[in-house]
C-alpha positions as CSV (number, residue, x, y, z in Angstrom):
1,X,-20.0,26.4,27.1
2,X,-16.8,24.8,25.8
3,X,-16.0,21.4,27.9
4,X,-13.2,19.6,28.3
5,X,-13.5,15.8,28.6
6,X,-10.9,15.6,31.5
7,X,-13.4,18.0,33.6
8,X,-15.3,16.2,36.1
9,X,-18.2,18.1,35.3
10,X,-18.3,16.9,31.9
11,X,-17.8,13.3,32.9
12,X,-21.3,14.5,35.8
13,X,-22.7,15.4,32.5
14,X,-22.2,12.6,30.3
15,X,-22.0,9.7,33.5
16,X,-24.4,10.8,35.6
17,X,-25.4,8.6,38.4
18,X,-28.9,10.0,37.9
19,X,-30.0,11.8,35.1
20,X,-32.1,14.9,35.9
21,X,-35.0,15.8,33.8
22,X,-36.9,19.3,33.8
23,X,-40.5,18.5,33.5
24,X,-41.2,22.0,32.8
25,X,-39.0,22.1,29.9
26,X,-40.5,18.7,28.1
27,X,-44.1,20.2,28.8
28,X,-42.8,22.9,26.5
29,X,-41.2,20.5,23.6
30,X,-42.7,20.4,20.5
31,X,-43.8,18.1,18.3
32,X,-46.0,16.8,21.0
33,X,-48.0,13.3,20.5
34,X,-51.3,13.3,22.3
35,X,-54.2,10.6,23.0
36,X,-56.6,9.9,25.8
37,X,-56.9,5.9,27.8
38,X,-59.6,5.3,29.6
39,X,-58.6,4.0,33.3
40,X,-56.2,5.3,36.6
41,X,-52.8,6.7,36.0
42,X,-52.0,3.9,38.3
43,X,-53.3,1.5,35.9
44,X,-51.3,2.6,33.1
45,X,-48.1,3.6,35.2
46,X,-46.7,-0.2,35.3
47,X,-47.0,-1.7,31.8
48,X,-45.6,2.1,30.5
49,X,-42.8,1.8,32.6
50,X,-42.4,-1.5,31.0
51,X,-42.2,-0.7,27.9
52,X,-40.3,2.0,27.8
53,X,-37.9,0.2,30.2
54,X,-37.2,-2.3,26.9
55,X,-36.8,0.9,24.4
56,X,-34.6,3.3,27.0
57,X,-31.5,2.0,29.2
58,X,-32.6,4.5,31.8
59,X,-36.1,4.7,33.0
60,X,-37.8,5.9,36.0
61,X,-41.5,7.4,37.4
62,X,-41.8,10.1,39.4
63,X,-45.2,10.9,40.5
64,X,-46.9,14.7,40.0
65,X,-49.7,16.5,41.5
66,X,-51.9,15.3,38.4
67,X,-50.5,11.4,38.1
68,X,-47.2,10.3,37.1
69,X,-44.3,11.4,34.8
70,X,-41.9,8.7,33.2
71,X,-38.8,9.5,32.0
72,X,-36.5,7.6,29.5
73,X,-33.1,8.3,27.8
74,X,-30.1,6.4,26.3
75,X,-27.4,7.5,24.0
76,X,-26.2,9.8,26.4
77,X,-22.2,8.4,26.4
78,X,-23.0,8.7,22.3
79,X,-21.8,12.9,23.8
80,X,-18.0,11.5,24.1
81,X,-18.1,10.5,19.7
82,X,-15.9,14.3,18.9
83,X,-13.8,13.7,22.0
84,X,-12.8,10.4,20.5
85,X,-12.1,12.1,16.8
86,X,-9.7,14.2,18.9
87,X,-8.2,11.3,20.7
88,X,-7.8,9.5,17.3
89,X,-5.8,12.4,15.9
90,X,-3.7,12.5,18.4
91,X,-2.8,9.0,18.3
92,X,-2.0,9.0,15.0
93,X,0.5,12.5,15.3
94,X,1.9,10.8,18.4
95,X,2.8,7.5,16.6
96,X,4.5,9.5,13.5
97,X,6.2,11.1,15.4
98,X,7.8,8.2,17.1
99,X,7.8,6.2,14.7
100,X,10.0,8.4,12.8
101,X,12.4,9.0,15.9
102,X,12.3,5.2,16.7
103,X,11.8,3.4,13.6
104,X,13.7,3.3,9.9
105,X,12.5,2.5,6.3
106,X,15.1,1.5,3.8
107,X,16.0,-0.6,0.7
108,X,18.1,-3.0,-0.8
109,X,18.4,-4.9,-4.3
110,X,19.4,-8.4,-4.1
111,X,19.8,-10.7,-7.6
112,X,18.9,-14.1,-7.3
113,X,21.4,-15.9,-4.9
114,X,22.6,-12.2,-3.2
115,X,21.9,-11.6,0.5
116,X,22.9,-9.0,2.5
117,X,23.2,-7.6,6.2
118,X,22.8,-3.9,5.2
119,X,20.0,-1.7,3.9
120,X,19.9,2.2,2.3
121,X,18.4,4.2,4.5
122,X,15.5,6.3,2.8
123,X,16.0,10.0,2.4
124,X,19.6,9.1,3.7
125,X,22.6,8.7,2.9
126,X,23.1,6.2,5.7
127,X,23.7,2.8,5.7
128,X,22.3,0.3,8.8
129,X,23.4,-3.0,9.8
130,X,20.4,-5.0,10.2
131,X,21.2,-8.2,12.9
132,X,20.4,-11.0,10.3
133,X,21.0,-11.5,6.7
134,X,18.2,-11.1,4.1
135,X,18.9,-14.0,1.5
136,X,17.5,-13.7,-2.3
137,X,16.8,-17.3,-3.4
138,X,14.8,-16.5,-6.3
139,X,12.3,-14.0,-7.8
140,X,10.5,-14.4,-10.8
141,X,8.0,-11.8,-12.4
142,X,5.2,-12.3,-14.3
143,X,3.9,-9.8,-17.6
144,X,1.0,-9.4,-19.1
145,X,0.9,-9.1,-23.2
146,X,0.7,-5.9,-22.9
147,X,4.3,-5.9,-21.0
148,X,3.3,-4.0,-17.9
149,X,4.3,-6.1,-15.2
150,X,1.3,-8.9,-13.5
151,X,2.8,-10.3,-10.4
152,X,6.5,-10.0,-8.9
153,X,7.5,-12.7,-6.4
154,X,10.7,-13.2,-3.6
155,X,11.5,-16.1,-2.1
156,X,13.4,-14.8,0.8
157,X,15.1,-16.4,3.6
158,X,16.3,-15.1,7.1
159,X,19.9,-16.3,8.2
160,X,21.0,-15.1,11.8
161,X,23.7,-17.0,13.4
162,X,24.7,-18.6,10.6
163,X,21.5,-20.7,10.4
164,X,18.5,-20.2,7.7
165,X,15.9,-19.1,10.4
166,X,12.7,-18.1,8.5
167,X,11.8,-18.2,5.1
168,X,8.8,-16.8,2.9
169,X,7.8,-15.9,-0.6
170,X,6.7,-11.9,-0.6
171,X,4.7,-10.4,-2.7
172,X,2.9,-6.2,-2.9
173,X,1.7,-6.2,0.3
174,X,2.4,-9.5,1.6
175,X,5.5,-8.9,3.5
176,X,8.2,-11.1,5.5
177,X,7.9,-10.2,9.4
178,X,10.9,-11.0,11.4
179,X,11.6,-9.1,15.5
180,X,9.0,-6.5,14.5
181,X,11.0,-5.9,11.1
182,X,8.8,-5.5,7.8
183,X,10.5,-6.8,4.4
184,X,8.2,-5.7,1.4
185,X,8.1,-6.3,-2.1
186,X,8.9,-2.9,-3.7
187,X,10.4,-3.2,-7.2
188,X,12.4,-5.4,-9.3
189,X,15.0,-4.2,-12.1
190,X,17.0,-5.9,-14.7
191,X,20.4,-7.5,-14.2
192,X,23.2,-6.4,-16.9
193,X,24.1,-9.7,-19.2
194,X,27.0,-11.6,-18.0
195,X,29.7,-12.6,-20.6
196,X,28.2,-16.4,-19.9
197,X,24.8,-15.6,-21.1
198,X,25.9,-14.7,-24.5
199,X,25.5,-16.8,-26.9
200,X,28.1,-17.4,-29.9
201,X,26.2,-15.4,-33.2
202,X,24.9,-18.4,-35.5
203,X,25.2,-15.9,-38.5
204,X,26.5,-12.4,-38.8
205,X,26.9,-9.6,-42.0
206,X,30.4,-8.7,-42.5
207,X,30.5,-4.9,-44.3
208,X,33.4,-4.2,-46.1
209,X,33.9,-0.7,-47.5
210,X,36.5,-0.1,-50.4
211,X,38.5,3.0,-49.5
212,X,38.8,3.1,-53.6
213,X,35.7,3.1,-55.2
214,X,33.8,3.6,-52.1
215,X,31.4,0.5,-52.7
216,X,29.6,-1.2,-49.7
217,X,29.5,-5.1,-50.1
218,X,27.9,-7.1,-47.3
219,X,28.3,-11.1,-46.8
220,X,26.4,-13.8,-44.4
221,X,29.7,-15.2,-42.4
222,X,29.8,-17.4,-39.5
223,X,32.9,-17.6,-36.4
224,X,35.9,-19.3,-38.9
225,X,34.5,-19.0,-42.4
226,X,37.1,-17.5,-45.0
227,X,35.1,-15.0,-46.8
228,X,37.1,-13.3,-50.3
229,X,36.6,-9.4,-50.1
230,X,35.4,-8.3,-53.4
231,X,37.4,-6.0,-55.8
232,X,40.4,-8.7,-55.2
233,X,41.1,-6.8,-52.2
234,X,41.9,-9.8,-50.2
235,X,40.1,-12.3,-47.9
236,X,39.1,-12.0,-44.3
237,X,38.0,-14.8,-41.3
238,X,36.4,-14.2,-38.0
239,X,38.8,-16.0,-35.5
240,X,36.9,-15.5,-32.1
241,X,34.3,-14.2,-30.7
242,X,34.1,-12.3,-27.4
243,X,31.8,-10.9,-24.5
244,X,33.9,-8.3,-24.0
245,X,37.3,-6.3,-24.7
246,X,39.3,-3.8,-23.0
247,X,40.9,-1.4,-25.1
248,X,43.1,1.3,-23.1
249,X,40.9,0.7,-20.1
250,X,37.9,0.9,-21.6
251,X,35.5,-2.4,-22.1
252,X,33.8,-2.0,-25.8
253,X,31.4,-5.3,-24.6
254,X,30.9,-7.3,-27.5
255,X,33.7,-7.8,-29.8
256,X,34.7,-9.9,-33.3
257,X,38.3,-10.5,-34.0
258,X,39.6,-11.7,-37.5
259,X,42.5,-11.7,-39.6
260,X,42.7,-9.4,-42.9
261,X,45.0,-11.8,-45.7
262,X,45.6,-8.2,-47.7
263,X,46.2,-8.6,-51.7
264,X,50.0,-7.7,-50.9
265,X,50.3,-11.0,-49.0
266,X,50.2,-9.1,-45.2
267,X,48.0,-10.7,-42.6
268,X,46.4,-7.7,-40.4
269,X,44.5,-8.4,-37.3
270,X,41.5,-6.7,-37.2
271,X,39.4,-5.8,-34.0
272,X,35.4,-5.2,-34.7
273,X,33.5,-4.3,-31.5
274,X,29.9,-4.1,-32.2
275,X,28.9,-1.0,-30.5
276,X,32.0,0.7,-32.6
277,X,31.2,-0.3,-36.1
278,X,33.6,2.9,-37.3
279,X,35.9,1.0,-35.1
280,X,38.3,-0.5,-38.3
281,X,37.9,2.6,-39.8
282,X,39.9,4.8,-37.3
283,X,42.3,1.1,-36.8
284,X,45.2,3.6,-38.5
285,X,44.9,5.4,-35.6
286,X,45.0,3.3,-33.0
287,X,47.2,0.7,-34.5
288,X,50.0,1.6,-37.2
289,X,49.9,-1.9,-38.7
290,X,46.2,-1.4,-40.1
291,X,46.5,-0.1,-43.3
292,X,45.1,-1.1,-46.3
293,X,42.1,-0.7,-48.8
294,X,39.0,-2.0,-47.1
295,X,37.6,-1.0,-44.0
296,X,35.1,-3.9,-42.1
297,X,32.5,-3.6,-39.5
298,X,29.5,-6.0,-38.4
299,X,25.8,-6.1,-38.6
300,X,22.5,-8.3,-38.4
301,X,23.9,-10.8,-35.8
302,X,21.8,-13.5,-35.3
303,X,21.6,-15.4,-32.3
304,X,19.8,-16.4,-29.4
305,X,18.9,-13.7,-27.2
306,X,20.6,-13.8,-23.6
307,X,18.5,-14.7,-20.7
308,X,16.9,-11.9,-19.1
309,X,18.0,-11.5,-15.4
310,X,16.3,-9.2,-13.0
311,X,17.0,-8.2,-8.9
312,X,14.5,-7.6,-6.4
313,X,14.0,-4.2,-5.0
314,X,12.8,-4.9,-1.3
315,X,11.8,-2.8,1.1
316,X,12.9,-3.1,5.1
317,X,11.4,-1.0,7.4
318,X,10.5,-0.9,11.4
319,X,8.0,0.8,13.3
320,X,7.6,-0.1,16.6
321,X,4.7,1.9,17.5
322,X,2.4,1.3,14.6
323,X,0.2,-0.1,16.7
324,X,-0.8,3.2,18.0
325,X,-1.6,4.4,14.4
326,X,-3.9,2.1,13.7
327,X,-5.1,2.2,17.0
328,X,-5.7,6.2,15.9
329,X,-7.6,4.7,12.2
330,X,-9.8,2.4,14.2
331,X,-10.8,5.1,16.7
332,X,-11.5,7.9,14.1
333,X,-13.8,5.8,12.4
334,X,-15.3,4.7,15.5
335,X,-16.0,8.2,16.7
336,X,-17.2,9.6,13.3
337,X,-19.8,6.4,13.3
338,X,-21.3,8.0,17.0
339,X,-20.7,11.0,15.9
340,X,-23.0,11.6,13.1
341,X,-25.4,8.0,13.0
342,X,-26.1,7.9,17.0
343,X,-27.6,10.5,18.8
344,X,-28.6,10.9,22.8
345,X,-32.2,10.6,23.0
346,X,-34.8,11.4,25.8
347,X,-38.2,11.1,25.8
348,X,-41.1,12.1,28.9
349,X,-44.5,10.2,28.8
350,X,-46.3,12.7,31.0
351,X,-49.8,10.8,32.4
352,X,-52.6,13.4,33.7
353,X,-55.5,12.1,35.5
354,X,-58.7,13.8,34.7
355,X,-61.5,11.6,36.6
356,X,-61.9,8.1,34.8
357,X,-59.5,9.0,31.8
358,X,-56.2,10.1,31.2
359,X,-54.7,12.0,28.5
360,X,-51.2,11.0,27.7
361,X,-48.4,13.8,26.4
362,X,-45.6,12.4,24.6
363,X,-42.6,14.9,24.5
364,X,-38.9,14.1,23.2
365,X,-35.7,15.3,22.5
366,X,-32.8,14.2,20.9
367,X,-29.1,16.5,20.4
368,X,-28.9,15.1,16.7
369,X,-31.2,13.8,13.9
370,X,-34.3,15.7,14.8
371,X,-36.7,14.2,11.8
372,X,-36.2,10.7,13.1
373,X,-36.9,11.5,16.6
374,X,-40.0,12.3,15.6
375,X,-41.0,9.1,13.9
376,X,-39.7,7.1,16.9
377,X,-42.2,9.3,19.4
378,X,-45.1,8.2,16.8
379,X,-44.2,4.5,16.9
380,X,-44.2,4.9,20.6
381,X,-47.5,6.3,20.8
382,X,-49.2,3.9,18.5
383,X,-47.9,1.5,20.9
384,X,-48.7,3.1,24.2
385,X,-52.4,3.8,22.6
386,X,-52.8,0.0,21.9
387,X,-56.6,-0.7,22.9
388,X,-55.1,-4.2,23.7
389,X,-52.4,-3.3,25.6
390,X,-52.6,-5.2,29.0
391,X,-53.2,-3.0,32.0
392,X,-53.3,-5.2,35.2
């Protein structure tokens, strides 16, 4: 028979006012555990009741045509453990489910310095307006030798009205909590260099191809040294150095500019981005003033690197009925614990009076670990049988 808990029977089952025990049926339970005391049933009625009272929340005597009958049980609201698993799943389905209708998740980057009002929604293509400002004011990330990444840190700070409200470093898992909002650490990234982080080359190679004999000579050079181009073809010096050029809309980054002093007397500027080195060699193309018998391009530049800049990758999401989730974890572990470590036991110390002795029946039941119920009937008859238990 199939109950359900909102039945009243099944809440008359499992909260009765008082339980009912079949005395027939425990006279028919086996394992039995058996022994003999000499005295009255009435003697041994009181100091049983005793201790079974201490062992059973529920405990009463009822007396029989041959002496007395007690009766014990607890564990019996231990019944209700699957209808809290149920419970706890529903909790959780019911707080997803909200929680996705009520709540958001979404990300934004933010460099060192950045805030913003306005996060990506996940999944998407949505932006929100969030009613403060999330304000980077540093992160710094930690590697190990290996490179993989040790520890990645935020120090954010929470500006509404114009005023810096809250503020918090965030790490994995250690978020910023502001009006039920949740900013986590998620990911970091690296910036691209700015033109101010590049440093000016302390030495260079400068390549320079004759278009004659086809000969590759390469020279050390530095920004303003006058280098002579082998094969009297002339001399060359690197004017300036830039972060970046724009050529017909396009920025080639990284770019030398010199001036060619050809053997014919002509002066030729010459353009060498770094990413291009064929760059000179097509110059006939792009400028009808490049002509000549040597063709130049750069390599080996030597300098200090650029400081590595990174953005953190943060996390913003709201769920305002989480608490019902968890509420859902905590019960499903809770029911599975009474579910399959406590059991609803019941036990019947049945005393019959046969003229100066008694002989004492020890029955018991119990709806789950069967083995162990048995061991507990034994300890309770070693007890019961105790010579030196006190009978007054």
């Amino acid at each position: 028979m199939r109950l359900s808990l909102n039945s009243p029977a099944t809440w008359r089952i499992i909260f009765p006012e008082r339980p009912k025990f079949n005395l027939s049926r425990f006279r028919r339970l086996e394992p039995k555990e058996e022994f003999t005391k000499n005295g009255p049933a009435e003697a041994l009625k009181k100091p049983y009741h005793s201790i079974l009272s201490r062992k059973f929340r529920y405990c009463r005597v009822q007396k029989t045509d041959s002496g007395y009958v007690i009766f014990g049980e607890r564990g019996r609201w231990t019944r209700i453990g699957v209808y809290i698993v149920h419970l706890s799943v529903i909790c959780m389905l019911v707080g997803g489910v909200i929680g996705s209708i009520l709540g958001f998740e979404g990300f934004v980057n933010l460099a060192p310095g950045e805030g913003s009002q306005q996060i990506q929604l996940r999944n998407r293509n949505q932006v929100l307006k969030l009613d403060f400002t999330i304000r980077c004011d540093d992160f710094k990330v930690r590697f190990y030798p290996s490179g993989a990444p040790e520890e990645f840190r935020s120090s954010l700070s929470i500006i509404e009205g114009g005023q810096v409200v809250k503020t918090q470093d965030i790490i994995v898992n250690d978020p910023l909590r502001y009006k039920g909002i949740s900013i986590y650490q998620a990911s970091y990234g690296q910036l691209p260099t700015r033109p101010q982080d590049i440093q000016v080359p302390d030495e260079f190679t400068l390549v320079f191809t004759s278009k004659t004999t086809e000969k590759v000579y390469r020279v050390k050079a530095k920004v303003g040294q006058k280098i002579e181009i082998p094969e009297g073809l002339g001399d060359f010096i690197v004017n300036e150095f830039k972060t970046s050029y724009n050529f017909r809309g396009q920025d080639l980054g990284v770019t030398f500019f010199g001036t060619l002093h050809q053997s014919d007397g002509a002066e030729v500027d010459v353009v060498l981005p770094i990413q291009f080195p064929s760059f000179d060699k097509m110059g006939p193309i792009f400028n009808k003033t490049r002509k000549g018998d040597v063709v130049i391009s750069v390599s080996d530049i030597k300098a200090e690197p650029a400081e590595v800049r990174y953005y953190t990758g943060l996390q913003v999401s709201s769920d305002p009925v989480v608490w019902v989730v968890y509420t859902g974890f905590i019960l499903i572990i809770a029911g599975c614990f009474v579910t399959f470590f406590m059991s609803h036991r019941q036990i019947c110390v049945d005393i019959l009076e046969s003229g100066k002795k008694c002989r004492i029946v020890i029955t018991g039941s119990a709806n789950k670990n069967k083995l162990g119920n048995e061991q507990k009937l034994k300890s309770i008859a070693q007890i019961l049988s105790d010579e030196s238990l006190n009978l007054r």
